[in-house]
N, C-alpha and C positions, 0 to 999 in steps of 0.2 A: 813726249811725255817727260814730264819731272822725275827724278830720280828719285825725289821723296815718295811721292804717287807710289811711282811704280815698289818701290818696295813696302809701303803696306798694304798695296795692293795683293802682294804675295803670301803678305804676315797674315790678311784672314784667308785669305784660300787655304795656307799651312794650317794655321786653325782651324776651318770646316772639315777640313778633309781626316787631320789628328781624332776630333771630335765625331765624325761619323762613324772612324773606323773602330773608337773606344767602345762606344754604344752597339755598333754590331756584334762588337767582340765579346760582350758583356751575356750579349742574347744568344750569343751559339754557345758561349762556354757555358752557359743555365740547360743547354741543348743538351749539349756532351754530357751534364750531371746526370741530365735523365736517361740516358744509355746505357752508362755504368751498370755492371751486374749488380743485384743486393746480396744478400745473406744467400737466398733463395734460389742464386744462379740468372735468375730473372731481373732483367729491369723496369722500371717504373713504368716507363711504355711498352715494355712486352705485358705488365701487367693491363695497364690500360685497355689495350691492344684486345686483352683475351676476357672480360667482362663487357666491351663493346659486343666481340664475336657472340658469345655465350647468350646475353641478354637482348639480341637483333630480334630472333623471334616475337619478344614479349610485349614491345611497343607497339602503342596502338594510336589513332592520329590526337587523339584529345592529350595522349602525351608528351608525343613528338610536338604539338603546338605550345604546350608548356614549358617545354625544354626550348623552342626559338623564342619563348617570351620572358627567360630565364636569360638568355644568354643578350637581351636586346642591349643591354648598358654598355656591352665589351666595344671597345672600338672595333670597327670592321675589319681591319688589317686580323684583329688575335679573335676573330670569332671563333670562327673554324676551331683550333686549336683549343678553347675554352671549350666550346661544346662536346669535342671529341673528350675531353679531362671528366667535365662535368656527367656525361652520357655514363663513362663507365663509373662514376662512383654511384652513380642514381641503377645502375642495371648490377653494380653489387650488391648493392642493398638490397634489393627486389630477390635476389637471387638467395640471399643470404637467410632472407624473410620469406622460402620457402614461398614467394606468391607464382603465379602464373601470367600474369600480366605486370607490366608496370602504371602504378597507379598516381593520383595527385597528393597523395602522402609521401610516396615513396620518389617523387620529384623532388618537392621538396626536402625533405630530407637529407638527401642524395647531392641538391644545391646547398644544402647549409655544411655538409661533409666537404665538398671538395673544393671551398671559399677558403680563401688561407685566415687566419684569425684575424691580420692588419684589415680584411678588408670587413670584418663584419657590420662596422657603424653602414657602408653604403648600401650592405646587403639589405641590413635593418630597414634601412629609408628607403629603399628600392622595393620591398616587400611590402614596405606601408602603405607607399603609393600606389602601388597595385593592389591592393587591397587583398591581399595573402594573409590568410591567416596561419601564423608558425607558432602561435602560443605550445602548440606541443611538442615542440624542438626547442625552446628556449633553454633547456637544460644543457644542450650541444653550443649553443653561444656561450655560456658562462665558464666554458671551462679554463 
């Protein structure tokens, strides 16, 4: 092999390997953020964690089908993880509102909560297409 070859041969492997390790590091330290205790003593996933527990009861299958057709846009690899996010902010609310079931209000809602605000244009177009009606949470997008 050429010497030339062989040394950029090296230079993208350097690259790929720098660049994989960025982007993973990027994803755990977002990890680590979420662990940190808050004010509360609690973390963000102990909180998760205990509005999933709390509101397991209350779900029912027309909701649990709601919430996999809520979570369908995420790529497969962050499903899991979105839905477990989105679950508890949909089973706070429910909880919150005093209901006994969770219901397709309280889905919604629950998905328009725990959507970070960059993502709301695809949420919008993704509820469109689905033919969701959120006219009564529009107030929660505009903030």
């Amino acid at each position: 092999m050429d010497q030339g070859i062989w040394f950029y041969f090296i230079l993208f492997w350097a690259i790929v390997m720098v660049g994989s390790m960025a982007i993973g590091g990027f994803f755990m330290f977002r990890k680590f953020l979420k662990v940190l205790p808050m004010r509360d003593g609690k973390s963000k996933l102990d909180w998760q964690n205990y509005w999933v527990e709390r509101s397991r009861s209350m779900w029912n299958e027309e909701s649990k089908a709601l919430l996999n057709e809520l979570v369908s846009p995420v790529p497969t690899a962050f499903r899991d993880i979105a839905k477990h996010s989105i679950a508890a902010k949909i089973g706070q609310v429910a909880i919150e509102q005093g209901a006994s079931t969770v219901t397709r209000d309280h889905c919604i809602e629950g998905y328009i909560r725990a959507t970070p605000k960059r993502d709301y244009r695809s949420l919008v177009s993704f509820l469109d297409r689905k033919g969701i009606d959120y006219s009564a949470y529009e107030h929660l997008l505009n903030k």
